[in-house]
N, C-alpha and C positions, 0 to 999 in steps of 0.2 A: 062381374058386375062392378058398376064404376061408382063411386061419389061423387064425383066432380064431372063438371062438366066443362071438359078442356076448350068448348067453343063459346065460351061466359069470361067474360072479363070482368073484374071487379073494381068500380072506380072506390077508393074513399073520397069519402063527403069532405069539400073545401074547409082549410081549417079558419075558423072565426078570429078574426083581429080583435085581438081586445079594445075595448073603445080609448077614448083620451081620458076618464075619469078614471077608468083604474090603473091606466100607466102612469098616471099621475100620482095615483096613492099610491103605487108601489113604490116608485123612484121619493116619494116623500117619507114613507117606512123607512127605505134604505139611507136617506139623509140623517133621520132623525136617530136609527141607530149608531152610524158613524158618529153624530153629534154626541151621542152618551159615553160612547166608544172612548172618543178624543175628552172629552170632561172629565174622567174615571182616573185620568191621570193627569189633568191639569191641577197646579197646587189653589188650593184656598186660600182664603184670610179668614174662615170661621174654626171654633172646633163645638164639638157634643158634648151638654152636661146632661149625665143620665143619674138613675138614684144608684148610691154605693151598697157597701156594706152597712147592716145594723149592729150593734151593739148595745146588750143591752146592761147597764151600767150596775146591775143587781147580779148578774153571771159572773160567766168566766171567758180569757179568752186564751191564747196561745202565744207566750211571750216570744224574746229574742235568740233562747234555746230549745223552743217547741216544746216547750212544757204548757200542761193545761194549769191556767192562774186563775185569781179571782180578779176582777179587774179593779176592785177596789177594796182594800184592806187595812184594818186600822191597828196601832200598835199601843196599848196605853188607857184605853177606855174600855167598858162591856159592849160588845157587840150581841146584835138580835137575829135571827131569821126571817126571811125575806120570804116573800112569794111575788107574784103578776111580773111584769116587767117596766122598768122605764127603761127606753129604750132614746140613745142615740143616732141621730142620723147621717150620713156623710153622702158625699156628693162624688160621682168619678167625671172626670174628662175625659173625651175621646180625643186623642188628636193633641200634638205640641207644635212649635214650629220648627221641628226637624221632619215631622210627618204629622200632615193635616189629612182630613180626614176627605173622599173623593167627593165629585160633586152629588153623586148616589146617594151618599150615606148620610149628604147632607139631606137630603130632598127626601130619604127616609125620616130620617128623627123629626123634621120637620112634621108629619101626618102622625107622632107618634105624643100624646099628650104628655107621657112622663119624662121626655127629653125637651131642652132648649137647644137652638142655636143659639152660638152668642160672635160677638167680633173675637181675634185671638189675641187682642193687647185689653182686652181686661178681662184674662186669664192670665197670658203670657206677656206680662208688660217689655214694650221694646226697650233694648237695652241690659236686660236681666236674665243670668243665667238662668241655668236649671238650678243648679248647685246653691245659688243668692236665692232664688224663687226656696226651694226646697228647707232652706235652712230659716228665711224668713218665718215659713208656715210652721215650721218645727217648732220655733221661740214662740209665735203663739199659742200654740198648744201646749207649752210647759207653761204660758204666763196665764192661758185660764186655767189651767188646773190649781196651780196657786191664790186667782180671783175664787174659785170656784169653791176649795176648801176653807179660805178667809169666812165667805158669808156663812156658809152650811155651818160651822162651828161656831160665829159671830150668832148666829141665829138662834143655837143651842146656849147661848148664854156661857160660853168659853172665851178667854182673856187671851185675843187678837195681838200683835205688836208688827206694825207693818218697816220693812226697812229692803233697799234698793243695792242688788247685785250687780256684779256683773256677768255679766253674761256670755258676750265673749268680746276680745280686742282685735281691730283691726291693722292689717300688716301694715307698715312703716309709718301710722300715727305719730299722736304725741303721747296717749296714753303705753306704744311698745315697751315692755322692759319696766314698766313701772307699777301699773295693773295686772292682775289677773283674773282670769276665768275664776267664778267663787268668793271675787271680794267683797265683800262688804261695806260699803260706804256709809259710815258713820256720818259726816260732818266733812261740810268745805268752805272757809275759811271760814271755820268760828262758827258756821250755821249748822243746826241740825238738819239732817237732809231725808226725807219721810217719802219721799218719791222722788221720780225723773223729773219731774217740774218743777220742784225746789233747788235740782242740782243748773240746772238748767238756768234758773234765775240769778243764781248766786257767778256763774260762769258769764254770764250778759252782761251782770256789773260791772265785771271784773275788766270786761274788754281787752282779754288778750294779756293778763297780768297773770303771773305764775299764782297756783293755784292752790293752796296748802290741803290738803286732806287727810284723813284719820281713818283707815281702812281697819277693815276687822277680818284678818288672815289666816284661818287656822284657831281658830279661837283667841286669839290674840288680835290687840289694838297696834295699828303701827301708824305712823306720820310718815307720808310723802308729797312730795310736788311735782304737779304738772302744769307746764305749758299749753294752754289751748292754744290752738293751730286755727289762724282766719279761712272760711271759706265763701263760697256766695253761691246762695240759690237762690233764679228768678229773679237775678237783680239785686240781690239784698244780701250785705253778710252779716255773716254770724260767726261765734268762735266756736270749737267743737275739740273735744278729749277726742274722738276718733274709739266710742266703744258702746256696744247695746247695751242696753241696761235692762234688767228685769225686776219687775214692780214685786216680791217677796215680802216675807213674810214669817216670823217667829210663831210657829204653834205649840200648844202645850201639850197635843199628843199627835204620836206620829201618823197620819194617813195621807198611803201609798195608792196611786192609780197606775195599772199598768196599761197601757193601751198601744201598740206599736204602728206604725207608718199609717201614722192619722196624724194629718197636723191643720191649723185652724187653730179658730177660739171658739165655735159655734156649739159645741160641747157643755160651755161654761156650767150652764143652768142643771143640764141633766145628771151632770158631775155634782152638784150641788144637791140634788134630790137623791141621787143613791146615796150621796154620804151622811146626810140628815135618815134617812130609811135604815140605813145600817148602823146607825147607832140609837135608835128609837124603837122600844118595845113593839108598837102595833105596827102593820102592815100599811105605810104610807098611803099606798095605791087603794089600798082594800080587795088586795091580790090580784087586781083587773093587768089588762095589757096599755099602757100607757106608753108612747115616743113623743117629744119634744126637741127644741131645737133654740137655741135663742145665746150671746154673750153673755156675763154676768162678772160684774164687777165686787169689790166685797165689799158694796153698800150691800149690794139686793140688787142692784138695778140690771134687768132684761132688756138687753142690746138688741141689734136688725143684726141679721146674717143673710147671707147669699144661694141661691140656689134652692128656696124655700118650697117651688113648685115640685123639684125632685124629690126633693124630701117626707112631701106629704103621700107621693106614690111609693115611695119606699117605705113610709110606717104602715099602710095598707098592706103592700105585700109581704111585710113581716107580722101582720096576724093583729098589728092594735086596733082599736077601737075609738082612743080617746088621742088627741093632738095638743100641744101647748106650743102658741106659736107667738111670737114675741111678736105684740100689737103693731111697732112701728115698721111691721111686714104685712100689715091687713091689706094693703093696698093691692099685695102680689100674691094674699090668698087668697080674698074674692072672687066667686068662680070658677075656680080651680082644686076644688073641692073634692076628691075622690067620694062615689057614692060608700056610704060603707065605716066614714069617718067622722066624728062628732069633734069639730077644732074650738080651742078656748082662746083667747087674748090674753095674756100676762104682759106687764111691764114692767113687775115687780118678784122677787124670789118668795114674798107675801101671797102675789094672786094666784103664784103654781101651787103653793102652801094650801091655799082656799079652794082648787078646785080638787085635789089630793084628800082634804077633807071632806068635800061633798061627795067623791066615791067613795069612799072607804063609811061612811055616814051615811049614805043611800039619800044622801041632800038633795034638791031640787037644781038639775046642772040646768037646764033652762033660765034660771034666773043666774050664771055667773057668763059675764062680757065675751061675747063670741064677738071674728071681724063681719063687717057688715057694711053696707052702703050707705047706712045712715051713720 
């Protein structure tokens, strides 16, 4: 018996031409990925600011020999116990100008609210190492920690005395071989010298006239002279020692912040509330979870910082509740508001003081200055 029937031919049915619309979208598919293709490795000029790490200023974290530390520790006064958190926030970049980040990854963070793109010369200014980038951000994050513990003690009613270091000297200046890393600038010629801007004024006078100074080395007073060196920015000169200075400070008890490869000032304020909380009987917070962000000079005064949108998604995802965000950022928190988040306005180490009070107080937070559009 057979199956088949060998006198049956079997045509197959003509095959169908795809029309002109979908050889068109295919060949447009195929462009479009080639196009991602080739973009994936083309270099950028943006890079990604996403939210960093937290820290919270009341804990502990992991110093330079991978020990667990406190991050802030006082040496000289009674300290109290702590509960809630204030909490710190930092910022990461994606992307340097040795490797930016693809055009993907751009076009991701972009649909992603807790990322910015930004251009990469105001991240990575042209002209500026890594090394000059890395060590600039360092010196500010030692000069707020010094603003930071001036006000926090100044505020407790402890006897402040501000005086200008240095910090470090730059290779074949005028300051080489005559300053050091650590000195203490007393006075130059004859004037007392209370910051960078009096050294500075006294140096403009001078125009270029050797320089007498009274350095304090080692605990010891010594007299030297330097020659400022003319230079000219933008058209304009100026004379210049050729050394950073940092804005210090004589305190009457020792408190120590450890915090490693963070660097910034944006810190200032929250360094300022943990060390007021750690040497203050009650609970600042009123145990709640609180991050902030904002400079802080040792008047009291709450400076702008950078990167404010990441930051408010990074106090979210670390569990706060409450935000203190330095007023003359309201502009770039409007809006931008993670649900979840209740933000206050401070411009003063007084109004972080005031809203610390109305948690801890069960106060009315509704009547203290949130940003707003009015």
């Amino acid at each position: 018996m057979s199956l088949f029937d060998e006198d049956v031919t079997i045509v197959p049915p003509a095959r169908r031409r795809p029309s002109k619309r979908t050889v068109a979208g295919i060949w447009s598919l195929v462009v479009a990925l080639a196009l991602l293709l080739v973009l994936s490795f083309l270099p950028t000029s943006f890079v990604v600011q996403q939210p960093g790490p937290v820290y919270n200023t009341l804990g502990s974290v992991t110093d330079a020999e991978g020990d667990d530390v406190q991050l802030i520790t006082v040496d000289g006064a009674e300290t109290y116990p702590t509960s809630g958190t204030l909490d710190l926030l930092t910022v990461q970049v994606l992307g340097n100008r040795d490797r930016t980040p693809s055009w993907f990854e751009l076009a991701m963070a972009w649909f992603d609210q807790s990322k910015a793109v930004v251009p990469i010369d105001s991240v990575f200014p042209e002209g500026q190492t890594t090394e000059e980038r890395d060590a600039a951000s360092t010196a500010m994050m030692v000069d707020s920690q010094s603003e930071a513990k001036a006000a926090a003690l100044t505020e407790l009613g402890y006897d402040v005395t501000s005086v200008v270091t240095v910090y470090a000297v730059q290779e074949g200046s005028a300051a080489e071989g005559v300053l050091s890393e650590g000195d203490v600038i007393v006075s130059a010629d004859g004037e007392s010298v209370a910051d960078a801007d009096a050294l500075r004024a006294v140096i403009a006078a001078g125009e270029g006239a050797p320089l007498d100074l009274v350095v304090e080395r080692d605990g010891a007073e010594q007299q030297m002279t330097v020659t400022p060196e003319e230079t000219t920015s933008d058209g304009e000169k100026s004379w210049i020692l050729g050394v950073s200075l940092l804005h210090d400070y004589d305190f009457p008890i020792d408190v120590s912040i450890e915090l490693n490869n963070v660097g910034g000032p944006s810190a200032g304020m929250m360094f300022a509330l943990g060390i007021i909380d750690t040497l203050t009987p009650d609970d600042l917070n009123g145990g709640k979870d609180v991050a902030g962000t904002g400079t802080i000079s040792a008047d009291g005064t709450v400076g702008a910082i950078g990167g404010i949108r990441q930051k408010l998604w990074g106090a979210l995802d670390a569990g706060a509740e409450y935000f203190l965000a330095p007023e003359t950022n309201c502009d770039e928190v409007v809006g931008h508001v993670p649900d979840g988040l209740q933000v206050f306005a401070v411009g003063t180490l007084d109004d972080a003081l005031d809203v610390m009070t109305a948690l801890s107080d069960g106060g009315d937070l509704d009547a203290l200055p949130t940003c707003s559009t009015g």
